[in-house]
VEXPA-484635 format. One record per residue (C-alpha): residue number from 1; residue in one letter; x, y, z. Coordinates in nm, 3 decimals, always signed. Example, Ala and Ser with C-alpha at 12.3 -4.5 7.8 and 13.67 -1.06 7.14 Angstrom:
2
ATOM  seq  type     east    north       up
ATOM    1     a   +1.230   -0.450   +0.780
ATOM    2     s   +1.367   -0.106   +0.714
***
This chain:
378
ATOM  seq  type     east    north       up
ATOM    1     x   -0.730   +2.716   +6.816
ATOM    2     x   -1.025   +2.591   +6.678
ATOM    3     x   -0.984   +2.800   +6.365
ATOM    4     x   -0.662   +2.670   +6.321
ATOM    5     x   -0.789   +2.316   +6.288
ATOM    6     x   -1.073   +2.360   +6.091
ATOM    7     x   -0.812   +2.503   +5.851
ATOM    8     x   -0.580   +2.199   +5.897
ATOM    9     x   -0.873   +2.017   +5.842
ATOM   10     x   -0.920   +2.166   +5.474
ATOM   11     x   -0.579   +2.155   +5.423
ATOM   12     x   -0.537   +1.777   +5.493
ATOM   13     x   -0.880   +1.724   +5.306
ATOM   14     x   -0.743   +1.920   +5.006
ATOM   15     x   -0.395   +1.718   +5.031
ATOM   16     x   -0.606   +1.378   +5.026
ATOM   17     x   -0.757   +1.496   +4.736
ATOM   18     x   -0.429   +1.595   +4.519
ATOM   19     x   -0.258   +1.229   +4.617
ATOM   20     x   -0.643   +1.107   +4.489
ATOM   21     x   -0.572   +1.221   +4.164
ATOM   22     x   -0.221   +1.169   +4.117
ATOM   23     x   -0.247   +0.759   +3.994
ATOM   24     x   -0.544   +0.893   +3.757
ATOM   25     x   -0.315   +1.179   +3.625
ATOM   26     x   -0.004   +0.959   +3.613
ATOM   27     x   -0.277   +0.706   +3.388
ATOM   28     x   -0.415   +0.969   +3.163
ATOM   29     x   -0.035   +1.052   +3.045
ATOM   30     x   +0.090   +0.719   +2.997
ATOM   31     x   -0.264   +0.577   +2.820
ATOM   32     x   -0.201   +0.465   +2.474
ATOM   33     x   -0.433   +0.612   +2.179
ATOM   34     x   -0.669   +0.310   +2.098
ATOM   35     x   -0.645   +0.275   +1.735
ATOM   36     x   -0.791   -0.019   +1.472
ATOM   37     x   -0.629   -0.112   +1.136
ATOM   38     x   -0.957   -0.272   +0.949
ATOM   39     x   -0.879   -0.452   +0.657
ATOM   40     x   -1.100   -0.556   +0.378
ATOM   41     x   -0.956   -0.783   +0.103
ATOM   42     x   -0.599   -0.952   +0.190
ATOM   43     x   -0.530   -1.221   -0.091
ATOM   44     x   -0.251   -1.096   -0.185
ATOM   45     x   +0.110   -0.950   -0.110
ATOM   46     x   +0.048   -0.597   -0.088
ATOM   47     x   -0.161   -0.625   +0.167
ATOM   48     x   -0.017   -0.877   +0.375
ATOM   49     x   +0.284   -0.614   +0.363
ATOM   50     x   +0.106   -0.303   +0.333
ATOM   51     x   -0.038   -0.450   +0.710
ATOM   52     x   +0.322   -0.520   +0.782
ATOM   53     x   +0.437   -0.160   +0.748
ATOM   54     x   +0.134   -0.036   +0.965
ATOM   55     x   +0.235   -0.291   +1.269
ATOM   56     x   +0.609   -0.142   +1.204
ATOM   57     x   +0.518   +0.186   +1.193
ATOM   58     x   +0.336   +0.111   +1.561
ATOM   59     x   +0.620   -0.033   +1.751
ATOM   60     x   +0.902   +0.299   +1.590
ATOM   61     x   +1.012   +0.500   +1.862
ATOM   62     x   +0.814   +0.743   +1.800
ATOM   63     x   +0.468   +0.600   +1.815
ATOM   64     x   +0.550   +0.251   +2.033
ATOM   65     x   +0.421   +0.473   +2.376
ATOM   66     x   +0.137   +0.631   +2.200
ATOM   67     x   -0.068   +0.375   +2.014
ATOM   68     x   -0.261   +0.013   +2.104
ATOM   69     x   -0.273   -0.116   +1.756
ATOM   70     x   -0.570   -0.378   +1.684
ATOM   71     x   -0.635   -0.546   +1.329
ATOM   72     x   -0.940   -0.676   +1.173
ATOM   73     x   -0.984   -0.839   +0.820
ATOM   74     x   -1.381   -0.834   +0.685
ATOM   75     x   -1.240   -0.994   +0.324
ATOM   76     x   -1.431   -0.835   +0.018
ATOM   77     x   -1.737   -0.785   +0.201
ATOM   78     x   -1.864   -0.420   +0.264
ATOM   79     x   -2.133   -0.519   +0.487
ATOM   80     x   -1.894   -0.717   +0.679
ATOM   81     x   -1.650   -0.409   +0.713
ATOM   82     x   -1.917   -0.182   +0.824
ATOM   83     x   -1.995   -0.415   +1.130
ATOM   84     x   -1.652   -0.452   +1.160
ATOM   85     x   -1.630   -0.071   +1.228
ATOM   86     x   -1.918   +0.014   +1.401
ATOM   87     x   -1.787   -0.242   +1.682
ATOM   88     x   -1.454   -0.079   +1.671
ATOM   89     x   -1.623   +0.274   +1.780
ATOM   90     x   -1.863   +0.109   +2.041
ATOM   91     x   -1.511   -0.070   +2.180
ATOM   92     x   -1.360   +0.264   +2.211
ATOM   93     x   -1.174   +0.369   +1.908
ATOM   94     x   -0.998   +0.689   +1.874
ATOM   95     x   -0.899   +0.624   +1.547
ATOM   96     x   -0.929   +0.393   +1.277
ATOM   97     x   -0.708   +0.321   +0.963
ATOM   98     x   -0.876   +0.156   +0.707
ATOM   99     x   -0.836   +0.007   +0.343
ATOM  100     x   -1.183   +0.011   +0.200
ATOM  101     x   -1.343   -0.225   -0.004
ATOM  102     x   -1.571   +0.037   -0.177
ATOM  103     x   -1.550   +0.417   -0.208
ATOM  104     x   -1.918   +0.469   -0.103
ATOM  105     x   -2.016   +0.203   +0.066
ATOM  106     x   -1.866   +0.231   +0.423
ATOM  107     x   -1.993   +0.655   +0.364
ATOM  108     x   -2.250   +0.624   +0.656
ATOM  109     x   -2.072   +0.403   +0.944
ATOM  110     x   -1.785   +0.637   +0.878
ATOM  111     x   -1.965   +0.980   +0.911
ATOM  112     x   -2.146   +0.835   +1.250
ATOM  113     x   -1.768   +0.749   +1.354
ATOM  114     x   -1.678   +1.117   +1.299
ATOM  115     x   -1.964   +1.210   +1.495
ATOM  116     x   -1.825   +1.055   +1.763
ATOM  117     x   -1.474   +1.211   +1.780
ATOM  118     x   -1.302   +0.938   +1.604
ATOM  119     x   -1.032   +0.952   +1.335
ATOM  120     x   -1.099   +0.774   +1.023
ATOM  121     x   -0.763   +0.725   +0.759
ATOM  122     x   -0.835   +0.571   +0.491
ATOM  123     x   -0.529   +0.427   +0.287
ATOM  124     x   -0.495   +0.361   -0.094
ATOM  125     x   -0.813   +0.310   -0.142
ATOM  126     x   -1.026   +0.628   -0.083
ATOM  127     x   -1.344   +0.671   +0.047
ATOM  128     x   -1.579   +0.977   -0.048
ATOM  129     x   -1.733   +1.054   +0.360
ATOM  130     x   -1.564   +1.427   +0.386
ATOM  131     x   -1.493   +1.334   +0.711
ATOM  132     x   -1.263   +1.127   +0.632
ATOM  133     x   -0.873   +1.154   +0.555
ATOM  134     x   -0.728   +0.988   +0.227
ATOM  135     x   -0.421   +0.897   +0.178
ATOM  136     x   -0.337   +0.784   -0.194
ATOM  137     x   -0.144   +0.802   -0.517
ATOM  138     x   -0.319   +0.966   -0.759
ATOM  139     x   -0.451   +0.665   -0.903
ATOM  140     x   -0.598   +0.812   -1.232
ATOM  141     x   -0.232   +0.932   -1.268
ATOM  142     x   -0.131   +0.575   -1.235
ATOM  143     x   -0.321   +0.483   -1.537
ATOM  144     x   -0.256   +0.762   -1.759
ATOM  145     x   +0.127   +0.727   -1.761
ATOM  146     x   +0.124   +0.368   -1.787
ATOM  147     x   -0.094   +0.326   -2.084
ATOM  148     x   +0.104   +0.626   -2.232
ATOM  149     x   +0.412   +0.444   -2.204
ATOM  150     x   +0.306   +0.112   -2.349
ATOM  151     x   +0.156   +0.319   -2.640
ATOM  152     x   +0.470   +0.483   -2.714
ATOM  153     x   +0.640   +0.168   -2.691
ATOM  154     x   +0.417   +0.030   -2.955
ATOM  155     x   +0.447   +0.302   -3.183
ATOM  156     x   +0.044   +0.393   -3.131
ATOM  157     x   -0.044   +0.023   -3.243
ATOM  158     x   -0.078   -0.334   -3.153
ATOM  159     x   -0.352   -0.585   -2.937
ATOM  160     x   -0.302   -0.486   -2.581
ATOM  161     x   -0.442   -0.730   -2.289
ATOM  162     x   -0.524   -0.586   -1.952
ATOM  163     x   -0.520   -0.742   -1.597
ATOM  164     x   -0.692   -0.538   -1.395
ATOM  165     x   -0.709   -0.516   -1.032
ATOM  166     x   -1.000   -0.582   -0.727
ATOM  167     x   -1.330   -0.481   -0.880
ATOM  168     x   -1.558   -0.201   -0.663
ATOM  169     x   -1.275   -0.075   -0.548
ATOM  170     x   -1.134   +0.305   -0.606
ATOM  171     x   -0.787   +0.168   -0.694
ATOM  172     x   -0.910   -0.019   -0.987
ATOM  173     x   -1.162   +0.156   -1.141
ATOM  174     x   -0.996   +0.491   -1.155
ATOM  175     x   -0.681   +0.331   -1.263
ATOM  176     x   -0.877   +0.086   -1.553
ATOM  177     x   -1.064   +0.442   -1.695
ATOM  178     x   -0.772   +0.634   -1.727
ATOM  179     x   -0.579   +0.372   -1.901
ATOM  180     x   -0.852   +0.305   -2.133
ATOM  181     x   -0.874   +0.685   -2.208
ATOM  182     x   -0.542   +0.716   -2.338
ATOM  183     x   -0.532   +0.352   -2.542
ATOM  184     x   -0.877   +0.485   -2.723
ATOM  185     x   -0.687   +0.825   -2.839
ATOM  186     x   -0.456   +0.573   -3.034
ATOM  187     x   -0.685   +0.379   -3.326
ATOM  188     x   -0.399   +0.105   -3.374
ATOM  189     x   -0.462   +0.009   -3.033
ATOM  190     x   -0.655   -0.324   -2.998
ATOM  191     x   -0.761   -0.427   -2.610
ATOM  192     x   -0.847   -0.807   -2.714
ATOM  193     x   -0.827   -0.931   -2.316
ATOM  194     x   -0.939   -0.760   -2.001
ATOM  195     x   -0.992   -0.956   -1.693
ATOM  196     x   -0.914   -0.894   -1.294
ATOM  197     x   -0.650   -1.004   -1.174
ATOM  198     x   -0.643   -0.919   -0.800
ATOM  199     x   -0.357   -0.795   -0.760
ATOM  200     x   -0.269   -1.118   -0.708
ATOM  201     x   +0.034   -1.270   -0.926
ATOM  202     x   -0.151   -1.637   -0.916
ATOM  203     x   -0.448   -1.486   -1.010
ATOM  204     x   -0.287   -1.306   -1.294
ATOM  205     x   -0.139   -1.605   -1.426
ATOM  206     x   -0.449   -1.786   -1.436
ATOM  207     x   -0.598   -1.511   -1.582
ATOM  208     x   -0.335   -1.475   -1.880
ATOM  209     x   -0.314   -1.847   -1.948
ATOM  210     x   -0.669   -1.831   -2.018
ATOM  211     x   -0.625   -1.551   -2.293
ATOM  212     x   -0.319   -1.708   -2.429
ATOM  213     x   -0.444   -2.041   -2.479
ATOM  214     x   -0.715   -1.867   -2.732
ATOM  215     x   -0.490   -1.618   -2.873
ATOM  216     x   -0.119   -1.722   -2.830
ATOM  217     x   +0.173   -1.449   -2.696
ATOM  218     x   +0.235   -1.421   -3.122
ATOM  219     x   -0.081   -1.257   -3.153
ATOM  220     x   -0.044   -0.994   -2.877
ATOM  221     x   +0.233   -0.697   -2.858
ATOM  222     x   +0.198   -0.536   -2.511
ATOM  223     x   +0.047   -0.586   -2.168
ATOM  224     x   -0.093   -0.357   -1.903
ATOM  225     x   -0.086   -0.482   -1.600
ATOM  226     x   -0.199   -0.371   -1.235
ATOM  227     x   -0.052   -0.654   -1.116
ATOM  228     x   +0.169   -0.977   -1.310
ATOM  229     x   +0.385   -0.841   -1.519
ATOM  230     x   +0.654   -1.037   -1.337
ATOM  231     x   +0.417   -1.355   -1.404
ATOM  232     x   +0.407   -1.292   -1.747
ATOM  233     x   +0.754   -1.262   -1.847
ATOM  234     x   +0.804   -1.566   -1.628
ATOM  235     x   +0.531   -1.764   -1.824
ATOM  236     x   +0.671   -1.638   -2.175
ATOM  237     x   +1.007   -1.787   -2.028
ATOM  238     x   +0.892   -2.067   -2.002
ATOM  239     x   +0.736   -2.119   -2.324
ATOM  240     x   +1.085   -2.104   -2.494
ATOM  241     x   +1.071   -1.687   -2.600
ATOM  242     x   +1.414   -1.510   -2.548
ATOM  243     x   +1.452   -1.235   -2.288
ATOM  244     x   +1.510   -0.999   -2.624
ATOM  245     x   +1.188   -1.094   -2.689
ATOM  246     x   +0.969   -1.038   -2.435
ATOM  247     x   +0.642   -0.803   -2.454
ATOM  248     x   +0.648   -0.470   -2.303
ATOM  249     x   +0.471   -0.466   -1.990
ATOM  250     x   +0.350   -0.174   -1.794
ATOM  251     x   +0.237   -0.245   -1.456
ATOM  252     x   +0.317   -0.292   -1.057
ATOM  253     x   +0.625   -0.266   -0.853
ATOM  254     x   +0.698   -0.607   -0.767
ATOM  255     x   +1.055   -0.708   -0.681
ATOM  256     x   +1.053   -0.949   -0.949
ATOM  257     x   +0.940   -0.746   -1.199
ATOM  258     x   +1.265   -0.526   -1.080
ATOM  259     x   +1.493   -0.789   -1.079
ATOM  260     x   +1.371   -0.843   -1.426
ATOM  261     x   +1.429   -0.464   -1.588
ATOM  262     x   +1.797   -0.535   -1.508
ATOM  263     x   +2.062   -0.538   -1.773
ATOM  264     x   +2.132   -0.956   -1.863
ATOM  265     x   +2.423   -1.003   -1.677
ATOM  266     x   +2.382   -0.829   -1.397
ATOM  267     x   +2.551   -0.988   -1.063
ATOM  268     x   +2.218   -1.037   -0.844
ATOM  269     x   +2.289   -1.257   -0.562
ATOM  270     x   +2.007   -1.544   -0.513
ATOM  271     x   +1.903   -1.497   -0.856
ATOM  272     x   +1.728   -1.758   -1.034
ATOM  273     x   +1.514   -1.833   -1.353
ATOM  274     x   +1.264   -1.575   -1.384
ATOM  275     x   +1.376   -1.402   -1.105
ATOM  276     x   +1.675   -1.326   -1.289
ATOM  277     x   +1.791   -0.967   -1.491
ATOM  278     x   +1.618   -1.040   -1.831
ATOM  279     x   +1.645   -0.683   -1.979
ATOM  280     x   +1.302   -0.694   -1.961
ATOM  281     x   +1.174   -0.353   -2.100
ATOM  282     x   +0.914   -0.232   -1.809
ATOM  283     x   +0.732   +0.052   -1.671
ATOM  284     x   +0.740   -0.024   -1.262
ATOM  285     x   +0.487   +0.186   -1.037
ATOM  286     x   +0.306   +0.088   -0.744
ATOM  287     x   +0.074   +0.170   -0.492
ATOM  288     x   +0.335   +0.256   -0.195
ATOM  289     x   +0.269   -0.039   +0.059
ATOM  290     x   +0.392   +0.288   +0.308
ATOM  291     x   +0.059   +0.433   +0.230
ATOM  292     x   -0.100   +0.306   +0.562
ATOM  293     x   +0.182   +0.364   +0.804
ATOM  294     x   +0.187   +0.679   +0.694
ATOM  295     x   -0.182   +0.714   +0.732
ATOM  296     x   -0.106   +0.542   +1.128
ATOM  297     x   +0.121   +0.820   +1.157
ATOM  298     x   -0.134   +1.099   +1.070
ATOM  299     x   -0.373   +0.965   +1.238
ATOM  300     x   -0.173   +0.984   +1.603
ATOM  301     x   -0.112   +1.352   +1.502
ATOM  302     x   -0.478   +1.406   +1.469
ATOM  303     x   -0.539   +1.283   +1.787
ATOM  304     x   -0.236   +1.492   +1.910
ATOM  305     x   -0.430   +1.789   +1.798
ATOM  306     x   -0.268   +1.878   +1.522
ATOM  307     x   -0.395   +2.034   +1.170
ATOM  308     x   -0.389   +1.742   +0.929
ATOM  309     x   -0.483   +1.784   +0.570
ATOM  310     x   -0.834   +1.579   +0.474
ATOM  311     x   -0.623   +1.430   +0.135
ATOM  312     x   -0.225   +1.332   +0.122
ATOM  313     x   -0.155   +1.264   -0.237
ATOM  314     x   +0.126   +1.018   -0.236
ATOM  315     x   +0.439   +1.022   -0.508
ATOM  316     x   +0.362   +0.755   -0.760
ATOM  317     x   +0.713   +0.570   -0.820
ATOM  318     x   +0.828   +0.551   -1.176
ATOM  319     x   +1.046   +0.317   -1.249
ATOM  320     x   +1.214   +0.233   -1.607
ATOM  321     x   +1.513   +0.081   -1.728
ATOM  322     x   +1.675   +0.369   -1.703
ATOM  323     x   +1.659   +0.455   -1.307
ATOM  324     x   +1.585   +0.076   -1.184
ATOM  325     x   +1.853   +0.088   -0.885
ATOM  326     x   +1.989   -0.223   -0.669
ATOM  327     x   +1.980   -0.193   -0.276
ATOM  328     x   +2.297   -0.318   -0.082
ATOM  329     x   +2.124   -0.337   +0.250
ATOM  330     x   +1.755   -0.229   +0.230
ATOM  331     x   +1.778   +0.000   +0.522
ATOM  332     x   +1.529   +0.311   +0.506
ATOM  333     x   +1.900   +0.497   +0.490
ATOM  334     x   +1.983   +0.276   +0.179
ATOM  335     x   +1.656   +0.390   +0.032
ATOM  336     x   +1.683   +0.726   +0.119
ATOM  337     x   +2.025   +0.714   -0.130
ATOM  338     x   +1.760   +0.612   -0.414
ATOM  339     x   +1.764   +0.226   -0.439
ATOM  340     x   +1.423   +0.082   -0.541
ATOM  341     x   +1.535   -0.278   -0.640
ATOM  342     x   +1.607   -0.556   -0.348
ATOM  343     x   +1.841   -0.905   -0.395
ATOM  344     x   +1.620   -1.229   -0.469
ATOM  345     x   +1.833   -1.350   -0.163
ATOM  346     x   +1.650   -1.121   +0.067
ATOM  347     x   +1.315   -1.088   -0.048
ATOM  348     x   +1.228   -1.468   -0.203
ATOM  349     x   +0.914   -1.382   -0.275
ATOM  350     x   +0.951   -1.229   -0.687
ATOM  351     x   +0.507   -1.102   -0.619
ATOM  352     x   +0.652   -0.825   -0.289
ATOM  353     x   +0.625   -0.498   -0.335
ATOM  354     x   +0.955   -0.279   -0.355
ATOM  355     x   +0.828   +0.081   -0.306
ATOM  356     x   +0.862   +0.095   +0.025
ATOM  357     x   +1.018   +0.372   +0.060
ATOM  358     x   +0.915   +0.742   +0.177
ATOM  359     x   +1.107   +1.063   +0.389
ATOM  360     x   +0.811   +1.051   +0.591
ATOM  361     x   +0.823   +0.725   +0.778
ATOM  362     x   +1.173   +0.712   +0.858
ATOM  363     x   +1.280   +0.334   +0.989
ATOM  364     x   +1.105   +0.145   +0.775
ATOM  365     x   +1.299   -0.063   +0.558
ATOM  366     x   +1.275   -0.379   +0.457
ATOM  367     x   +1.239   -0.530   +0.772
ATOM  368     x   +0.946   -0.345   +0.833
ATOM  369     x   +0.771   -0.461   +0.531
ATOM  370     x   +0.888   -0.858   +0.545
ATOM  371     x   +0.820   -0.890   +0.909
ATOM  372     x   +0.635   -0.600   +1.055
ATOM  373     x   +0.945   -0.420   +1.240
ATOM  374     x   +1.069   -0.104   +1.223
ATOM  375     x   +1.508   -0.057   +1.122
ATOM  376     x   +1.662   +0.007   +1.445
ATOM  377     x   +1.979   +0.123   +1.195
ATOM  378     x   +1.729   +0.373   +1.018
***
């Protein structure tokens, strides 16, 4: 008898200690991934939607049960960025998704992240820590093709002006080389303007209306970009030059800029002014503003456990005259059919970003990118 309830006594003890753990057990499987999106400079729309797309990509159906999304902005200010971080891994983080301001700079707060199990994605911008995942265009690729383009289109001569993009960063200064590289294999190519333009349009059209007012558009023949060409057909609009007329511009993906490339005459509803089908002869690419939704994405199957590649080089959208493509409903399905163009009357804004679009974060479409939700329509 008495060995009989010393065993009911282990048995009940053992039973208390299984219903213990069940709450903790029942926790551990429903506890979201703590993850950080840090941000560095924002003043201007592709970040504001690039953010957009990450917050989207959070609450699909996919990730909404996985992942407690946070978001910090440090601005242009490495040091800033690096405190920024090094808080985010003493709160907790198990994985962090960052734009950087500098390729080198944030080298040493990220490896002592990665020494502490967590996840660094980096996004469009790349960092150089081999810890770290990129995940990019090739942006030397971005300036090759675009300068080749505008040469061609020139015939291999002609004053060029060039509105570059955030200075330190990766983005800029691989793009800026490459383009320069090609323009100095042509000796009738003349750069007589280079200033940043921050990928903002504003600041591009500040920018330009400082070099025109010493040289006047007669006295340039083609403009590369990062970001404004959309700005700069506008502002040789309005200065009385035809649509026929205007420069050749190779640079960014905005929607305006689209709108622009389309035949005169084309029936674009909420059209207006500038933001109107000019003909306008273009090269379109872009930085995909999907670049760190994608890198969200990775990032939760990293923590999953599974293999993910240290560098994701991106597609780099090229878009002419030839394949620019309206979208009837800007679903990710729409999209998927090859649209790459969206209605003034649905995105007002002519500086947003209109590559959105990848097979690898299905349901995000354009509301994803406007207002940081995923397509429930796909």
């Amino acid at each position: 008898m008495q060995i009989h309830r010393k065993n009911l006594t282990i048995l009940l003890s053992c039973l208390s200690l299984v219903m213990a753990a069940v709450p903790l057990m029942a926790k551990a499987a429903t506890a979201k991934y703590k993850i950080y999106l840090s941000m560095s400079y924002i003043g201007n729309d592709w970040q504001a939607e690039a953010a957009n797309m990450v917050k989207a990509m959070a609450q699909t159906p996919a990730l909404k049960d996985k992942v407690q999304l946070e978001v910090q902005v440090a601005g242009p200010n490495a040091q800033k960025q690096i405190q920024q971080i090094n808080a985010m891994v003493q709160a907790g983080a198990q994985a962090i998704v960052v734009y950087p301001i500098s390729p080198t700079a944030l080298n040493q707060v990220i490896k002592n992240a990665c020494s502490k199990g967590v996840k660094i994605f980096a996004y469009d911008g790349e960092v150089t820590e081999p810890c770290a995942h990129n995940v990019t265009i090739d942006q030397k690729e971005a300036g090759t093709v675009t300068a080749q383009w505008l040469a061609k289109k020139l015939d291999g001569k002609g004053n060029v002006v060039m509105i570059t993009g955030v200075p330190g960063t990766s983005v800029d200064k691989q793009r800026t080389e490459a383009a320069k590289a090609v323009f100095a294999k042509y000796p009738g190519i003349k750069i007589v303007g280079e200033t940043p333009g921050m990928w903002s349009q504003a600041v591009a059209r500040t920018e330009l209306s400082k070099l025109i007012a010493v040289r006047g558009w007669d006295k340039i023949n083609g403009l590369w970009m990062q970001v404004g060409c959309y700005t700069a057909n506008a502002m040789q609009l309005e200065s009385g030059r035809k649509a026929k007329d205007l420069l050749p511009c190779a640079g960014e993906g905005s929607n305006g800029g689209r709108v622009q490339m389309l035949p005169v005459g084309t029936k674009v509803d909420g059209a207006h002014g500038s933001y109107a089908p000019q003909g306008a002869q273009r090269f379109s690419y872009a930085s995909p503003p999907y670049s760190g939704a994608l890198a969200l994405k990775l990032a939760v199957e990293a923590l999953d456990g599974k293999t993910v590649p240290n560098r994701v080089t991106l597609p780099l959208p090229q878009i002419t005259n030839a394949n620019v493509k309206l979208c009837t409903s800007g679903s990710w399905s729409d999209m998927k059919n090859g649209c790459n163009t969206f209605q003034p009357a649905s995105v007002k804004n002519p500086g947003w970003f209109a590559s959105i679009y990848s097979d690898q974060t299905e349901g995000l479409g354009l509301n994803a990118a406007l207002s940081a939700k995923p397509d429930s329509s796909k």
